[in-house]
C-alpha positions as CSV (number, residue, x, y, z in Angstrom):
1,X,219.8,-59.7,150.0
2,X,217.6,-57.6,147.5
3,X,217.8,-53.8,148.8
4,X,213.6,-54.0,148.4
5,X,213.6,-56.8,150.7
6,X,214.7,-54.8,153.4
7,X,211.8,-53.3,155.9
8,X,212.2,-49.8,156.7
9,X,211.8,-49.0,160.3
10,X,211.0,-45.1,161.8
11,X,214.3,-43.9,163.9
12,X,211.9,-42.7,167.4
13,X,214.1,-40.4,168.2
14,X,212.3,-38.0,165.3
15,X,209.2,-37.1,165.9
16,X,206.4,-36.4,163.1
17,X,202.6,-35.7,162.7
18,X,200.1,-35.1,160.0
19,X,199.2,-31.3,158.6
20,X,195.7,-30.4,157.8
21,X,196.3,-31.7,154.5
22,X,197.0,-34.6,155.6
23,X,200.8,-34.3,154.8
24,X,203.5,-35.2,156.8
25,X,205.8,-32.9,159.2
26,X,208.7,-34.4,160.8
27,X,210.8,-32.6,163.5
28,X,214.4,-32.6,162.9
29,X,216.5,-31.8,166.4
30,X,219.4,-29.8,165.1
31,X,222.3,-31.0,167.1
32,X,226.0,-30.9,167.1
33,X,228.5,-28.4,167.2
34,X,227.7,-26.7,163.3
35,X,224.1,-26.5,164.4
36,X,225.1,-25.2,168.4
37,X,227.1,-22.6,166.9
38,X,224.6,-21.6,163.9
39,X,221.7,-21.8,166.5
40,X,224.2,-19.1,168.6
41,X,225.3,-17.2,166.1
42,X,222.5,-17.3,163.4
43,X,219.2,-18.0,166.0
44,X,218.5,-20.8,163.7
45,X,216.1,-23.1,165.3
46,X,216.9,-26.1,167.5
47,X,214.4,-27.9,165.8
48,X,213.4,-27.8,162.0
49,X,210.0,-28.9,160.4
50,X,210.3,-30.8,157.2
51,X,207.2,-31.2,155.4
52,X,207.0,-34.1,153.1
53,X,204.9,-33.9,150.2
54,X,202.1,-35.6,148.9
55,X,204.0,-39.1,147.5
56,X,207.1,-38.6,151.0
57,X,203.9,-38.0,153.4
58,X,202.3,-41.9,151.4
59,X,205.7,-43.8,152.1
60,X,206.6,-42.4,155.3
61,X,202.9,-43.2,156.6
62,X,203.5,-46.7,154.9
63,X,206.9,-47.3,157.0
64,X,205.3,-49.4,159.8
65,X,208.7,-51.6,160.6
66,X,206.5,-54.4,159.2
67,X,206.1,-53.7,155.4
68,X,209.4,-54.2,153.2
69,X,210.2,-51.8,150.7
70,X,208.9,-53.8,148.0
71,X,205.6,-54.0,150.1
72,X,205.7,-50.2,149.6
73,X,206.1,-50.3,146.1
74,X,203.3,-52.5,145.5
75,X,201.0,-50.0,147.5
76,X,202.5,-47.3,145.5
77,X,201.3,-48.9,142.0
78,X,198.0,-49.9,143.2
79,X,197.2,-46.6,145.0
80,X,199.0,-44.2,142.4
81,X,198.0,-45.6,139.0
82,X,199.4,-44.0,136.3
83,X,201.8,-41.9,138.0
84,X,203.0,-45.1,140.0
85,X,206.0,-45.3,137.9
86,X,208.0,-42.2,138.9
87,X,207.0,-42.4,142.5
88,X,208.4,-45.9,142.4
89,X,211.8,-44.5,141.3
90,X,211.3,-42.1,143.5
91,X,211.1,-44.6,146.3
92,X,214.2,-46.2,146.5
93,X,215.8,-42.7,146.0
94,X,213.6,-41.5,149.3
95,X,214.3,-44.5,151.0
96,X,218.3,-43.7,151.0
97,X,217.6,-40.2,151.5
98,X,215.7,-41.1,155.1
99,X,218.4,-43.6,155.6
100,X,221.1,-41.4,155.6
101,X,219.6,-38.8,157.9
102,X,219.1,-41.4,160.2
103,X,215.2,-40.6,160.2
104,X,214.9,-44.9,159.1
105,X,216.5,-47.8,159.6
106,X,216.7,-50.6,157.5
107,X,216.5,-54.3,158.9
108,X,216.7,-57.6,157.1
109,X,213.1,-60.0,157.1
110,X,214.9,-62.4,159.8
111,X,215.7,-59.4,161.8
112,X,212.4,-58.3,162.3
113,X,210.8,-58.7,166.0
């Protein structure tokens, strides 16, 4: 199975929404004993805001559990143009990146309900 085959899928358990500039924030629940001991011993937050920028904020909005990654990409060249080259790159970099915070899953075609 080619990796851009595969559909991205948003993990629920993070929750996001759009800034005013239409950007992305997802909230990141800091759990686990290093964050329950730096939340009591540092007051870091519980939960963090991460603010995607302006080609993170297009993909993320793009991940609909129904588009495949190469579905993405094609958006990405048609809506980006020019600079559709290094966000493409970008994009299977971003794609692992989510994938191993556990913010996406990634499901084969046949998997797909």
């Amino acid at each position: 199975m080619n990796y851009e085959d595969l559909i991205p899928v948003i993990n629920n358990e993070y929750k996001w929404e759009l800034t005013s500039d239409k950007n992305v924030v997802v909230y990141v629940i800091n759990k686990g004993f290093f964050h329950t001991c730096a939340r009591k011993f540092m007051k870091t937050p519980q939960i963090s805001e991460v603010e995607l920028d302006e080609y993170g904020s297009y993909v993320w909005k793009k991940i609909d559990g129904v588009r495949s990654i190469s579905d993405i990409s094609g958006d990405i060249i048609r809506d980006f143009g020019e600079e559709a080259n290094l966000a493409v790159q970008r994009l299977v970099m971003f794609m692992q990146m989510l994938r191993s915070h556990h913010m996406i899953f990634l499901q084969k075609y046949s998997d797909k309900k």
